[in-house]
PDB file of N, CA, C and O in Angstrom:
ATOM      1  N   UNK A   1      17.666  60.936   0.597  1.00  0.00           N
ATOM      2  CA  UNK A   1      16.715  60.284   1.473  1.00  0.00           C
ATOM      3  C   UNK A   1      16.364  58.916   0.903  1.00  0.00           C
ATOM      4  O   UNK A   1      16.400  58.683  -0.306  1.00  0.00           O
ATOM      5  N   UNK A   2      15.951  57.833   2.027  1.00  0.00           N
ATOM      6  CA  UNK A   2      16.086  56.472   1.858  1.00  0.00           C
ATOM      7  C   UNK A   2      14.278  56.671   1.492  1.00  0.00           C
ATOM      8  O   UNK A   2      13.666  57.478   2.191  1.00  0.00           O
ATOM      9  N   UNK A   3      13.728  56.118   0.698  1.00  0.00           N
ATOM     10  CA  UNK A   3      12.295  56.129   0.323  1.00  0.00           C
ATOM     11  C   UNK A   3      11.460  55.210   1.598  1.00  0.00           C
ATOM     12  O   UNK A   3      11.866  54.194   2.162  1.00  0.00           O
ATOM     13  N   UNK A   4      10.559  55.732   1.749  1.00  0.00           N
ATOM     14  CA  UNK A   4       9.465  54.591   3.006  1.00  0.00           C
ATOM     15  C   UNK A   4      10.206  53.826   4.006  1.00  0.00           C
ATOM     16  O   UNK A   4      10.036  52.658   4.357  1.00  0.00           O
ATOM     17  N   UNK A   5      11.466  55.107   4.594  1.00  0.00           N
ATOM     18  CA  UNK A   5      11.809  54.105   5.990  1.00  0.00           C
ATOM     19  C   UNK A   5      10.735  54.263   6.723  1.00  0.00           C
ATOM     20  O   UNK A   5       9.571  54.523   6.416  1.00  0.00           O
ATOM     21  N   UNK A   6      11.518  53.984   8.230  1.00  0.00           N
ATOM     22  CA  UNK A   6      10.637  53.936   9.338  1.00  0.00           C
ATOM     23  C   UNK A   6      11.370  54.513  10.134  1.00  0.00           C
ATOM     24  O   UNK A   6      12.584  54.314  10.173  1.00  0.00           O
ATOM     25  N   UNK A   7      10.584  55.531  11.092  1.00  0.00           N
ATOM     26  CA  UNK A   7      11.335  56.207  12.432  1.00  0.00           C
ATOM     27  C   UNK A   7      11.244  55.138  13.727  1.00  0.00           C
ATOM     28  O   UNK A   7      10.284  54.566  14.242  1.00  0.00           O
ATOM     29  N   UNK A   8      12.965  55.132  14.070  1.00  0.00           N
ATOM     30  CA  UNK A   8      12.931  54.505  15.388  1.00  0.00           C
ATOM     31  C   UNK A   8      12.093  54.639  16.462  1.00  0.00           C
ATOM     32  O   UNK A   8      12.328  55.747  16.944  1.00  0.00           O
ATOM     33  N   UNK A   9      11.200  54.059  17.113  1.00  0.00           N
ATOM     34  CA  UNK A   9      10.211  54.389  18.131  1.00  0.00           C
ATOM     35  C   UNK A   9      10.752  53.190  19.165  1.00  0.00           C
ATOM     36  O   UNK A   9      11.596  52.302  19.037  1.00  0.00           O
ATOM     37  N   UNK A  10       9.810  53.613  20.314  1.00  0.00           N
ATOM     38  CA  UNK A  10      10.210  52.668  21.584  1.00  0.00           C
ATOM     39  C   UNK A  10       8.460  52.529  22.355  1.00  0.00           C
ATOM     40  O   UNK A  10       7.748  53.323  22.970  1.00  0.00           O
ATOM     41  N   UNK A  11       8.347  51.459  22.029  1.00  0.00           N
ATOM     42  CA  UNK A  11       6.940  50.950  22.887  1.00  0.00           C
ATOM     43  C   UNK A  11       6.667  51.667  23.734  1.00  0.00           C
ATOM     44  O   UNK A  11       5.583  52.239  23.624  1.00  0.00           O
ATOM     45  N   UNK A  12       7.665  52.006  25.156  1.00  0.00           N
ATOM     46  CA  UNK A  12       7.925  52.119  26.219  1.00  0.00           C
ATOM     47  C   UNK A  12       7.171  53.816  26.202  1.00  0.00           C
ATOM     48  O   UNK A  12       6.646  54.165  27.260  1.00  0.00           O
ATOM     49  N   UNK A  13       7.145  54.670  25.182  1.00  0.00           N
ATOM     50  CA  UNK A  13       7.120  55.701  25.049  1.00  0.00           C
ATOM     51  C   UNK A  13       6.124  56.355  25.039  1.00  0.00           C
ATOM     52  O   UNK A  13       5.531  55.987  24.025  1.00  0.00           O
ATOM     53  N   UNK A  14       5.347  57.365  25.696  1.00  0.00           N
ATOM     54  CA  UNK A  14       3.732  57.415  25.809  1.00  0.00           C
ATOM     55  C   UNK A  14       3.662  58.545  24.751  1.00  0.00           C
ATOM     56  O   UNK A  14       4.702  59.164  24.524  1.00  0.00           O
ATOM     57  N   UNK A  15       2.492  58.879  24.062  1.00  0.00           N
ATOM     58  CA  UNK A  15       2.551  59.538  23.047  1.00  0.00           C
ATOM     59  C   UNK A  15       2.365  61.111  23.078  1.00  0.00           C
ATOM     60  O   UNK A  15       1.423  61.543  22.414  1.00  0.00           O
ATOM     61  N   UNK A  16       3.169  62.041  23.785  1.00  0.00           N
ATOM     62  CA  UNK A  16       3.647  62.722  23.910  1.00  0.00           C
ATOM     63  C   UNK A  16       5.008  62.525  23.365  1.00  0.00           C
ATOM     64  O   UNK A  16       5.273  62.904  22.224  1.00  0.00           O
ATOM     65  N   UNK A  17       6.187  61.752  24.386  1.00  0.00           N
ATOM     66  CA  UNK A  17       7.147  61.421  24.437  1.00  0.00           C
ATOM     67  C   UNK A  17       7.695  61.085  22.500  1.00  0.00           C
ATOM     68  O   UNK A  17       8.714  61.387  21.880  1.00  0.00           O
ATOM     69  N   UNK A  18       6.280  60.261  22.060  1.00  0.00           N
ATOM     70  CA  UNK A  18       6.496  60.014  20.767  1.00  0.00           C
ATOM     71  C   UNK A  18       6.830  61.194  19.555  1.00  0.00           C
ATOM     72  O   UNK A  18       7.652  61.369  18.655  1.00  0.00           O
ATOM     73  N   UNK A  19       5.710  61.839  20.111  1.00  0.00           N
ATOM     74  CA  UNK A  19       5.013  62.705  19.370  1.00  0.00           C
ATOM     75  C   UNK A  19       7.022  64.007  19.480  1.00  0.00           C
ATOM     76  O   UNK A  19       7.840  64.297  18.607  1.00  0.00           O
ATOM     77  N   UNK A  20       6.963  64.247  20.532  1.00  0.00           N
ATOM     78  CA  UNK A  20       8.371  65.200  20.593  1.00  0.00           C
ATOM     79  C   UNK A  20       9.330  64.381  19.738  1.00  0.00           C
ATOM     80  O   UNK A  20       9.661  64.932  18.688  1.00  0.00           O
ATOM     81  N   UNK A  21      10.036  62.719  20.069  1.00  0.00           N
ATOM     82  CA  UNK A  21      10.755  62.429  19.110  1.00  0.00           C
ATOM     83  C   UNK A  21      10.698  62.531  17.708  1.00  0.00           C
ATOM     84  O   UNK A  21      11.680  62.632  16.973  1.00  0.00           O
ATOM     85  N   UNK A  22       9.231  62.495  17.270  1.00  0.00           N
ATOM     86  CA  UNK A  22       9.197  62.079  15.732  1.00  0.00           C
ATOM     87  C   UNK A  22       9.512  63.883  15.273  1.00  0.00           C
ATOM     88  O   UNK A  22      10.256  64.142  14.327  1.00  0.00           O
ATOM     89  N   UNK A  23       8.642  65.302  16.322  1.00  0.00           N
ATOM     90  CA  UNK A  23       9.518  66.039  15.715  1.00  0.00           C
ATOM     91  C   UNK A  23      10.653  66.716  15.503  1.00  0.00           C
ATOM     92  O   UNK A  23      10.770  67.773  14.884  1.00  0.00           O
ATOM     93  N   UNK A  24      11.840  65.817  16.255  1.00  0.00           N
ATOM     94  CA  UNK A  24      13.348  65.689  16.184  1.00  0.00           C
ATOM     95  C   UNK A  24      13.792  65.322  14.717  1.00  0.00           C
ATOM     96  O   UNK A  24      14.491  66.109  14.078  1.00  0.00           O
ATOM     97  N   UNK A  25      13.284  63.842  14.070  1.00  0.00           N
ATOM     98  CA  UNK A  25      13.082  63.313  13.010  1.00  0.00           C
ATOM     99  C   UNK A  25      13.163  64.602  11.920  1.00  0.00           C
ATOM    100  O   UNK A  25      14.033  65.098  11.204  1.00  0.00           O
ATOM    101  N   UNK A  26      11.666  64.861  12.236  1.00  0.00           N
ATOM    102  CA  UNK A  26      11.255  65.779  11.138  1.00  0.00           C
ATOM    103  C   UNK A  26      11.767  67.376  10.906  1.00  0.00           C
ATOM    104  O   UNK A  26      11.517  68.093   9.936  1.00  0.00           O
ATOM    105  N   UNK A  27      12.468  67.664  11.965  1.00  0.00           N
ATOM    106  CA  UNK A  27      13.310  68.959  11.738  1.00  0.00           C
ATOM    107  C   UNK A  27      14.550  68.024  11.296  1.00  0.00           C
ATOM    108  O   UNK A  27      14.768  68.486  10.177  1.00  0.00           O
ATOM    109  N   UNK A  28      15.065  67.463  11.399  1.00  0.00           N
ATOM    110  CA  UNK A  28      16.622  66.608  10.692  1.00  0.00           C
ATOM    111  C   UNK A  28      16.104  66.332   9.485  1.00  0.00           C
ATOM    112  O   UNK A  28      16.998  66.268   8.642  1.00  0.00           O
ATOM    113  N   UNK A  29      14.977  66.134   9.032  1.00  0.00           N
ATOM    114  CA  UNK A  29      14.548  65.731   7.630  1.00  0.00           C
ATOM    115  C   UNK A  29      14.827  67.099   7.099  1.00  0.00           C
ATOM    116  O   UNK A  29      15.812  67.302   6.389  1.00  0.00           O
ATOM    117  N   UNK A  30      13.959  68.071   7.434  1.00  0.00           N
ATOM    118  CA  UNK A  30      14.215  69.411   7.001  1.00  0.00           C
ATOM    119  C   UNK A  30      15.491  70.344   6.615  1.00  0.00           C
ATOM    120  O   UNK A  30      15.831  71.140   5.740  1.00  0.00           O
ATOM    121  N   UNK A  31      16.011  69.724   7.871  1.00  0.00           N
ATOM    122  CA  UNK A  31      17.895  70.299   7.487  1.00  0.00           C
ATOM    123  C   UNK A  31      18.097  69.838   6.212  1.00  0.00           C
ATOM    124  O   UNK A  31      18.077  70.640   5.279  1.00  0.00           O
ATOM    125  N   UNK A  32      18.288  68.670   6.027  1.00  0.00           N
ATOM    126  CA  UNK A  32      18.540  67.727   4.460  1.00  0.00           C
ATOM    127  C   UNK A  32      17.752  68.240   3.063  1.00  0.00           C
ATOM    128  O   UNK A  32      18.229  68.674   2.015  1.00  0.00           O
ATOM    129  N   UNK A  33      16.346  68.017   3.470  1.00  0.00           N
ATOM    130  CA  UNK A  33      15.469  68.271   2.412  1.00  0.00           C
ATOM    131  C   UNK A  33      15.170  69.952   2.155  1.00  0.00           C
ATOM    132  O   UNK A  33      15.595  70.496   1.136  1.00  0.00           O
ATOM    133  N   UNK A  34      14.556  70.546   2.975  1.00  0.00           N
ATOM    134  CA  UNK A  34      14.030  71.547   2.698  1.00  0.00           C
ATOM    135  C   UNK A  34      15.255  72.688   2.159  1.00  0.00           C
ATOM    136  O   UNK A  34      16.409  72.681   2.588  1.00  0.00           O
ATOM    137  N   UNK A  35      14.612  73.847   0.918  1.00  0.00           N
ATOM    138  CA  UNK A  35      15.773  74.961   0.649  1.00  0.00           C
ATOM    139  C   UNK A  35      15.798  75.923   1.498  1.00  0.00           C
ATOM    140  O   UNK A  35      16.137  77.029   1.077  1.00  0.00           O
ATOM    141  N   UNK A  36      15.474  75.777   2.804  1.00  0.00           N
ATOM    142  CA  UNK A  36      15.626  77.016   3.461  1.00  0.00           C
ATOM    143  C   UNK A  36      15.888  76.581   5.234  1.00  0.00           C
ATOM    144  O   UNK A  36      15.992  77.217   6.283  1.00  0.00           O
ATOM    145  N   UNK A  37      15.921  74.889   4.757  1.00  0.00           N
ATOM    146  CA  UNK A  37      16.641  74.419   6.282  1.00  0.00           C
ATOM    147  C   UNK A  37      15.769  74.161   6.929  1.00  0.00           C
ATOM    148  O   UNK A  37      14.657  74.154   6.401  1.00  0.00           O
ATOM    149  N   UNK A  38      15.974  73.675   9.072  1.00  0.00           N
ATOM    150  CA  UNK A  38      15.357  73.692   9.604  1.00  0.00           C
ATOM    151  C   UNK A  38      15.598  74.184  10.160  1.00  0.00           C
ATOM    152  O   UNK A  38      16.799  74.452  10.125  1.00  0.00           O
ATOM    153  N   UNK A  39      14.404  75.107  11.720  1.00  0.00           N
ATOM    154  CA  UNK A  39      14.814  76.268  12.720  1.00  0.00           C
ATOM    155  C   UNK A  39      15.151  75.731  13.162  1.00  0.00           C
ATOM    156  O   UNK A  39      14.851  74.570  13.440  1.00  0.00           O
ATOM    157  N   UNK A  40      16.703  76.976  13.676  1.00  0.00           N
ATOM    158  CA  UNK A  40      17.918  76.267  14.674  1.00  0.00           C
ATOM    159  C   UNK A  40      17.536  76.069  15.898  1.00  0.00           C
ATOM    160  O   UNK A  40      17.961  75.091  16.512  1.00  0.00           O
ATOM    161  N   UNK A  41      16.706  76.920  16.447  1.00  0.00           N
ATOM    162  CA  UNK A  41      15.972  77.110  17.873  1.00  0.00           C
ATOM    163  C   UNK A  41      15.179  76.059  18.092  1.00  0.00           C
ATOM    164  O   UNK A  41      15.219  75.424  19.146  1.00  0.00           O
ATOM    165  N   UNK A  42      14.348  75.770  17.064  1.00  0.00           N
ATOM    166  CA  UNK A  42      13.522  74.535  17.278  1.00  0.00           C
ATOM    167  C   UNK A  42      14.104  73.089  17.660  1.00  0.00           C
ATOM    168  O   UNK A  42      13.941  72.343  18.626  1.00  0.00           O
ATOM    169  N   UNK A  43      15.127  72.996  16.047  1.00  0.00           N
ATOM    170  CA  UNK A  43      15.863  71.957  16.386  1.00  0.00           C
ATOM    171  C   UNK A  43      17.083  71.960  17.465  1.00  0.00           C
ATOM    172  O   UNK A  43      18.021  71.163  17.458  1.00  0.00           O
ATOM    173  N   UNK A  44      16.867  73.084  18.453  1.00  0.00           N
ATOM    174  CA  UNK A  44      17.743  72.551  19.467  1.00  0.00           C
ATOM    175  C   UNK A  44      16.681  72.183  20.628  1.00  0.00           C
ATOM    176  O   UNK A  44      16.900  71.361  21.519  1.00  0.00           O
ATOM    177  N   UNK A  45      15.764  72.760  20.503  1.00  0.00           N
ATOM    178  CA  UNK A  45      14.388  72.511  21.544  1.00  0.00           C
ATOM    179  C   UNK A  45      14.195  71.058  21.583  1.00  0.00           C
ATOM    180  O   UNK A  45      14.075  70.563  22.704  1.00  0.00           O
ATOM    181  N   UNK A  46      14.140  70.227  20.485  1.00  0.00           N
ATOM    182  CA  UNK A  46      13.535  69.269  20.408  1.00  0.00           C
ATOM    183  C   UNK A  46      14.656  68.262  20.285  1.00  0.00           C
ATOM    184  O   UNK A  46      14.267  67.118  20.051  1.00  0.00           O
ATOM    185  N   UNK A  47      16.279  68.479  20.417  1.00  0.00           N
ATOM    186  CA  UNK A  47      17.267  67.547  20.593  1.00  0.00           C
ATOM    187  C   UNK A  47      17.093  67.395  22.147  1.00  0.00           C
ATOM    188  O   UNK A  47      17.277  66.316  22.710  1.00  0.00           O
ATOM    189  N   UNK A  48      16.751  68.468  22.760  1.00  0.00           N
ATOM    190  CA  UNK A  48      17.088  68.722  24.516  1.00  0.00           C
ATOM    191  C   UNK A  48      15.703  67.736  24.952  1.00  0.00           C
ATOM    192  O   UNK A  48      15.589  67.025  25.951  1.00  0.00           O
ATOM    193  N   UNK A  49      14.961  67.906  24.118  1.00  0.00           N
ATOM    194  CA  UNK A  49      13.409  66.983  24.605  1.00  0.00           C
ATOM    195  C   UNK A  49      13.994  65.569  24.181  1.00  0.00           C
ATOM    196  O   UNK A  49      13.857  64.616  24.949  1.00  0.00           O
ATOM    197  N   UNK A  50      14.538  65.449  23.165  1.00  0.00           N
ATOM    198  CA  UNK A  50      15.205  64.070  22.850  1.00  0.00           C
ATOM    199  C   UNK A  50      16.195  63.387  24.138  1.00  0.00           C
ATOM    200  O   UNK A  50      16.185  62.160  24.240  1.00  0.00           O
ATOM    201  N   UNK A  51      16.974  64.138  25.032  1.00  0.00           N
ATOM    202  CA  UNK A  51      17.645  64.028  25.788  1.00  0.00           C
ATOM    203  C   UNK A  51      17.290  63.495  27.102  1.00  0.00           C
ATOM    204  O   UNK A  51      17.655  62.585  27.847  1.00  0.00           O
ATOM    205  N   UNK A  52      16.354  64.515  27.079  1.00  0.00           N
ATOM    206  CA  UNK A  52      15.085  64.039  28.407  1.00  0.00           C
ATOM    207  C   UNK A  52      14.380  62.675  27.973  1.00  0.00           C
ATOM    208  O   UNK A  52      14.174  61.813  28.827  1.00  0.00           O
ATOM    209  N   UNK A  53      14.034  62.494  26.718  1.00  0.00           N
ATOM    210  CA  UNK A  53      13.137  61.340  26.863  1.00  0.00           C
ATOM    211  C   UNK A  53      14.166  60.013  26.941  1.00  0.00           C
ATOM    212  O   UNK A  53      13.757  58.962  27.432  1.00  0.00           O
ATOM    213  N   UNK A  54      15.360  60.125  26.485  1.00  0.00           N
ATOM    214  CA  UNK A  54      16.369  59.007  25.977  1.00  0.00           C
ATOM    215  C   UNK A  54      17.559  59.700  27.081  1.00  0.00           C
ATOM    216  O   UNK A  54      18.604  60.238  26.715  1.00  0.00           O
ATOM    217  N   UNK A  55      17.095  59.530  28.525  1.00  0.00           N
ATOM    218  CA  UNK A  55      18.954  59.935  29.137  1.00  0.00           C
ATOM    219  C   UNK A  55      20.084  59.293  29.076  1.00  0.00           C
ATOM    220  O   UNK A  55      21.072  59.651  29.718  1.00  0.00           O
ATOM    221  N   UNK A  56      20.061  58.239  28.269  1.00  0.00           N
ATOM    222  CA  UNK A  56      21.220  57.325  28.938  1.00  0.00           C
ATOM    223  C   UNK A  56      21.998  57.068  26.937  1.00  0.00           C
ATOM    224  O   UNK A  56      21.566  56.455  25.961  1.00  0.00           O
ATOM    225  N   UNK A  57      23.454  58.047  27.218  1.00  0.00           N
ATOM    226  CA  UNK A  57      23.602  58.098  25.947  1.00  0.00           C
ATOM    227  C   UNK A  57      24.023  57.206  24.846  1.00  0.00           C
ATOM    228  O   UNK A  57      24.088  57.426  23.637  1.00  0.00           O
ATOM    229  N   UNK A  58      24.246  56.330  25.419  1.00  0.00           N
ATOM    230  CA  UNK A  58      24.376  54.918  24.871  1.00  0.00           C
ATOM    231  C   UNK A  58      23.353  54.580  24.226  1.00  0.00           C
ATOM    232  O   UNK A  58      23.413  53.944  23.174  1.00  0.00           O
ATOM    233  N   UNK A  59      22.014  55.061  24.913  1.00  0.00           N
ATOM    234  CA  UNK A  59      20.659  54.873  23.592  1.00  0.00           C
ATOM    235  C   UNK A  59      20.245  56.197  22.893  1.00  0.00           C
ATOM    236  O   UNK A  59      19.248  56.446  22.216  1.00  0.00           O
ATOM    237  N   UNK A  60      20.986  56.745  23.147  1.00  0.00           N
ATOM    238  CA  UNK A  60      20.367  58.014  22.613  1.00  0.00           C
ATOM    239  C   UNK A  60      21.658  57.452  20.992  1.00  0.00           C
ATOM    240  O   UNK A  60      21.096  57.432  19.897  1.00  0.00           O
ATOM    241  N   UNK A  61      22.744  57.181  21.005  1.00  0.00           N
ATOM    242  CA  UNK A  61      23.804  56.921  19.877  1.00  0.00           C
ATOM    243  C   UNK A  61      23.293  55.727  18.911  1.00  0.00           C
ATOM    244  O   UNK A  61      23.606  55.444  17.755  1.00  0.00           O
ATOM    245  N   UNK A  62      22.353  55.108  19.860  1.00  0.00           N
ATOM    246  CA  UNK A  62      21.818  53.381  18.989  1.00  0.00           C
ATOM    247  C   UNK A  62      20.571  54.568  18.373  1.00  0.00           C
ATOM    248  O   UNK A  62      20.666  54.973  17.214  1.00  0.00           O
ATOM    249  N   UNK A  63      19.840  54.875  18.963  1.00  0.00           N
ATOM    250  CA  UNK A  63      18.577  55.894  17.865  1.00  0.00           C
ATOM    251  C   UNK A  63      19.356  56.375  16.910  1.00  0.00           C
ATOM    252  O   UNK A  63      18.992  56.357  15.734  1.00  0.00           O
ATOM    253  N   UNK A  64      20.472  56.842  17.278  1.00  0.00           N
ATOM    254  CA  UNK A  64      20.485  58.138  15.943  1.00  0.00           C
ATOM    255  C   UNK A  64      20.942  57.109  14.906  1.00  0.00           C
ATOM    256  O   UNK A  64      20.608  57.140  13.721  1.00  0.00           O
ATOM    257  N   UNK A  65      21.590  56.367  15.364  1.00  0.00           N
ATOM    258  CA  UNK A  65      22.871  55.143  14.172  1.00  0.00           C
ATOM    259  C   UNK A  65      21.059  54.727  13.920  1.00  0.00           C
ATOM    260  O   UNK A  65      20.850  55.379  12.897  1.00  0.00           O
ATOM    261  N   UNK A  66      20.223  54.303  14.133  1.00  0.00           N
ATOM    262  CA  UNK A  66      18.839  53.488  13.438  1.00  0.00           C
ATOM    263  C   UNK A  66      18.262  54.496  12.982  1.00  0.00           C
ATOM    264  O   UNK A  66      17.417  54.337  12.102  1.00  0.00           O
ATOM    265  N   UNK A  67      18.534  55.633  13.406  1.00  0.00           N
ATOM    266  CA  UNK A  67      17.290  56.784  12.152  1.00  0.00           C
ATOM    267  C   UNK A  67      18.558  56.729  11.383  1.00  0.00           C
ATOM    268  O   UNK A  67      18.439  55.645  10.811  1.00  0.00           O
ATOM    269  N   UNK A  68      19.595  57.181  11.047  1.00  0.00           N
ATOM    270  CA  UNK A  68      20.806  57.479  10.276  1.00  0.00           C
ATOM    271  C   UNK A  68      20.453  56.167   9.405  1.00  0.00           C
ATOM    272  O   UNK A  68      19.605  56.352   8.532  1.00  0.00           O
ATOM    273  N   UNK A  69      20.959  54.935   9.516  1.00  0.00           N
ATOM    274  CA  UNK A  69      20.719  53.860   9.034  1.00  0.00           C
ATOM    275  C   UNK A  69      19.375  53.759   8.018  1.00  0.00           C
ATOM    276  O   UNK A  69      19.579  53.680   6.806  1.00  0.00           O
ATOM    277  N   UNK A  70      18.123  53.763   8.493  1.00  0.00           N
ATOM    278  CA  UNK A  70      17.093  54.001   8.143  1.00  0.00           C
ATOM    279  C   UNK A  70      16.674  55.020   7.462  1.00  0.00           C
ATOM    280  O   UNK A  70      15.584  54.792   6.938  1.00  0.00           O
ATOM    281  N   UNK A  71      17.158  56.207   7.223  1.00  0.00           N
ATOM    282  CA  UNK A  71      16.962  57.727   6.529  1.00  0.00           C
ATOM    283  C   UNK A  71      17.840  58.180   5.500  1.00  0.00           C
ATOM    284  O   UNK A  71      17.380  58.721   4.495  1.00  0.00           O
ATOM    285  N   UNK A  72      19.403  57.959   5.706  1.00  0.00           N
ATOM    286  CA  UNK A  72      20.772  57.917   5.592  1.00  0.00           C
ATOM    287  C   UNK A  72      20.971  59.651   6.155  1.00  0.00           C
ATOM    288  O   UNK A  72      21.713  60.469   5.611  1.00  0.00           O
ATOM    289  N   UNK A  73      20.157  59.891   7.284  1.00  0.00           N
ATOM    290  CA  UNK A  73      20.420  61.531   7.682  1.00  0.00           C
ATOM    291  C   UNK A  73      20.986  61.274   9.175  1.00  0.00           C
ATOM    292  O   UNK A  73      20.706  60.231   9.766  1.00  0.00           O
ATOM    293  N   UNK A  74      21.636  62.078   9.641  1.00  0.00           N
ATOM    294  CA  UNK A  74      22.666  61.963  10.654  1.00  0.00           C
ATOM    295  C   UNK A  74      21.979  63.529  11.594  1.00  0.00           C
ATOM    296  O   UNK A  74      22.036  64.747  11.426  1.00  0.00           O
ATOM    297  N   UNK A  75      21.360  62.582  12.599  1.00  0.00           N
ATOM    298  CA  UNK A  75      21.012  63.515  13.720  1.00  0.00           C
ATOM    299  C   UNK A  75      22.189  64.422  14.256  1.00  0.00           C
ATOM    300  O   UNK A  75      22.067  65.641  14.378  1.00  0.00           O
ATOM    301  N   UNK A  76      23.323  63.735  14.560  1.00  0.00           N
ATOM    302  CA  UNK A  76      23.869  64.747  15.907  1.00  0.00           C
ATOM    303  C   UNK A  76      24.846  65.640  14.887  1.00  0.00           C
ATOM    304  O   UNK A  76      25.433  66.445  15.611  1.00  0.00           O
ATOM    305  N   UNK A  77      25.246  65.818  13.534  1.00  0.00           N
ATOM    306  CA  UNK A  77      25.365  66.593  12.631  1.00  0.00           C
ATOM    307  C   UNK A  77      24.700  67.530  12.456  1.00  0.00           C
ATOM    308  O   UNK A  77      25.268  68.603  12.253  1.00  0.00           O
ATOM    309  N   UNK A  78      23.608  67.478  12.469  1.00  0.00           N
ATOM    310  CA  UNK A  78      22.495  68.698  11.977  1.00  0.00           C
ATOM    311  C   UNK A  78      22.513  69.416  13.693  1.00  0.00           C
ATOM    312  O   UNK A  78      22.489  70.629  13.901  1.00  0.00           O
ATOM    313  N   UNK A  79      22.567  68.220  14.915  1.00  0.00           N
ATOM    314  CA  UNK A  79      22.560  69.106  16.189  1.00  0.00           C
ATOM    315  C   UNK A  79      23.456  69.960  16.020  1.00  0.00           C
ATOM    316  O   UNK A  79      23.274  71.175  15.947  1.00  0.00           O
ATOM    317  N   UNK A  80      24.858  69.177  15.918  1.00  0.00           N
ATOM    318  CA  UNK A  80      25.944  70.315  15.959  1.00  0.00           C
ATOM    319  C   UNK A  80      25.961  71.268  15.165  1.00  0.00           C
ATOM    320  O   UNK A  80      26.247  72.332  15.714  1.00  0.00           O
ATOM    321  N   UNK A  81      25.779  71.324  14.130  1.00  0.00           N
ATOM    322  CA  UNK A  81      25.724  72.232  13.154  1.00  0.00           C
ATOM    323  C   UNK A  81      25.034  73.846  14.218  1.00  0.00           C
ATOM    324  O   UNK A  81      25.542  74.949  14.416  1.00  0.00           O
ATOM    325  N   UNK A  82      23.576  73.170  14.715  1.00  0.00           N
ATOM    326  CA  UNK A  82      22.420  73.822  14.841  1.00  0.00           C
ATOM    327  C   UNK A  82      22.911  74.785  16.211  1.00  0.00           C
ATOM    328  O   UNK A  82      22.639  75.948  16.511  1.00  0.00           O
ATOM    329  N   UNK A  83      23.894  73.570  16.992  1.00  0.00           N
ATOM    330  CA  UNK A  83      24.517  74.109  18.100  1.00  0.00           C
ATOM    331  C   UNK A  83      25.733  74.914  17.881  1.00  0.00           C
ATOM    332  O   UNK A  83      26.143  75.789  18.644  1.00  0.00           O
ATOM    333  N   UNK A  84      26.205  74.589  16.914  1.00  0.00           N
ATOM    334  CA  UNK A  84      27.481  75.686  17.060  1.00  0.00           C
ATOM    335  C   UNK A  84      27.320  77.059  16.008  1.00  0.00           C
ATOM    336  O   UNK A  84      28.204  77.906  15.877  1.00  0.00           O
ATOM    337  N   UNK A  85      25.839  77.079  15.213  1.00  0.00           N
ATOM    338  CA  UNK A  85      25.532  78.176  14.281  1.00  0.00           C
ATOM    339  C   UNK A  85      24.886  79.200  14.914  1.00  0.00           C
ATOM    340  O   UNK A  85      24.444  78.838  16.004  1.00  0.00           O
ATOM    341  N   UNK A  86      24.611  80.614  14.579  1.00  0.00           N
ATOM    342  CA  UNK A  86      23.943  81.831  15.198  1.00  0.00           C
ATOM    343  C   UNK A  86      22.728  82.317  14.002  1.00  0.00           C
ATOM    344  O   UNK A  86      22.166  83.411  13.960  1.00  0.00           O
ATOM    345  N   UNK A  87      22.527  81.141  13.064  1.00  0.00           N
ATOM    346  CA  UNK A  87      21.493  81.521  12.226  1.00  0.00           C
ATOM    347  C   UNK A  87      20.091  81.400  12.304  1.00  0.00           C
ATOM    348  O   UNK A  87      19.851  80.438  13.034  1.00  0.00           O
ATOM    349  N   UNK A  88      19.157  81.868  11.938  1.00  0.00           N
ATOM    350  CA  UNK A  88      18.108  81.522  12.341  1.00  0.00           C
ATOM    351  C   UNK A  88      17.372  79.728  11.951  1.00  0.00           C
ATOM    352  O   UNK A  88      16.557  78.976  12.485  1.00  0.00           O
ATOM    353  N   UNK A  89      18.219  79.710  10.772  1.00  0.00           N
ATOM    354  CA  UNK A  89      17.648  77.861  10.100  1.00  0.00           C
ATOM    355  C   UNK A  89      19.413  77.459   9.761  1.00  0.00           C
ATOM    356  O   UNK A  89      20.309  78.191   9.340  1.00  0.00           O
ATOM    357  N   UNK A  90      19.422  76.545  10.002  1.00  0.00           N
ATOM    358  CA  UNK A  90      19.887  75.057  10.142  1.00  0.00           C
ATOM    359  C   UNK A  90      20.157  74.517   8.065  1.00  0.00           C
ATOM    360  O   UNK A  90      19.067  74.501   7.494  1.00  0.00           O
ATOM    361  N   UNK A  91      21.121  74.223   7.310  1.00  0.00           N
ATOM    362  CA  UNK A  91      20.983  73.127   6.012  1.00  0.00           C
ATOM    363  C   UNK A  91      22.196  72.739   5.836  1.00  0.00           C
ATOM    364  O   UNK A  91      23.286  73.301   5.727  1.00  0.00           O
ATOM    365  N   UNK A  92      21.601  71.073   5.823  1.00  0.00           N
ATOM    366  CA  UNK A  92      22.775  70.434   5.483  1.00  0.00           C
ATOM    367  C   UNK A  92      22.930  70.387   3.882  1.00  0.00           C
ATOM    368  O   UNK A  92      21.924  70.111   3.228  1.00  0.00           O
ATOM    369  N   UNK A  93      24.216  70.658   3.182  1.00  0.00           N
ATOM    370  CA  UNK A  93      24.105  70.338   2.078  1.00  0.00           C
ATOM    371  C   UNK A  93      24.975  69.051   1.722  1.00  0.00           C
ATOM    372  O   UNK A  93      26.103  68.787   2.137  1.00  0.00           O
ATOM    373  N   UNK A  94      23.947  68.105   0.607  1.00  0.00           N
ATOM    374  CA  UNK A  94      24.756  67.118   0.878  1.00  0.00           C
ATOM    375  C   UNK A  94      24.579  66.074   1.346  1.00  0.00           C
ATOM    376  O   UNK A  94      25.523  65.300   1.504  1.00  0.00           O
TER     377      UNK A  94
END
């Protein structure tokens, strides 16, 4: 982990909308950081809320490349992972 980044946000975004992205963020932090992962269920809950708030995937690929960039953690890795696993938590090692 990159020390005191910053999570990509969008003005445009009312704070709900915020509030669901940042905990997209923070379950992908968890995959990385935490020893016991993040929930797979959750973190697919809150990629699909990511989807809804960001439809157009061309920005949904510029967020993840600016949290990735900014974090050095890779959102749609931990999705897939989360999407193609039957476990209850989610870890990236690595």
């Amino acid at each position: 982990m990159k020390p005191n980044y910053q999570y990509p946000i969008f003005e445009d975004w009312n704070r709900e909308e915020l509030t669901q992205v940042c905990k997209l963020y923070q379950l992908v932090e968890d995959a990385y950081e935490l020893p016991h992962g993040a929930n797979r269920v959750g973190l697919l809950d809150a990629y699909a809320d990511f989807q809804k708030i960001v439809p157009a995937k061309g920005e949904q690929r510029t967020i993840e490349r600016q949290f990735e960039s900014n974090s050095g953690y890779n959102i749609f890795k931990v999705f897939k992972l989360a999407r193609d696993s039957t476990t209850k938590n989610v870890k990236i090692n690595g």
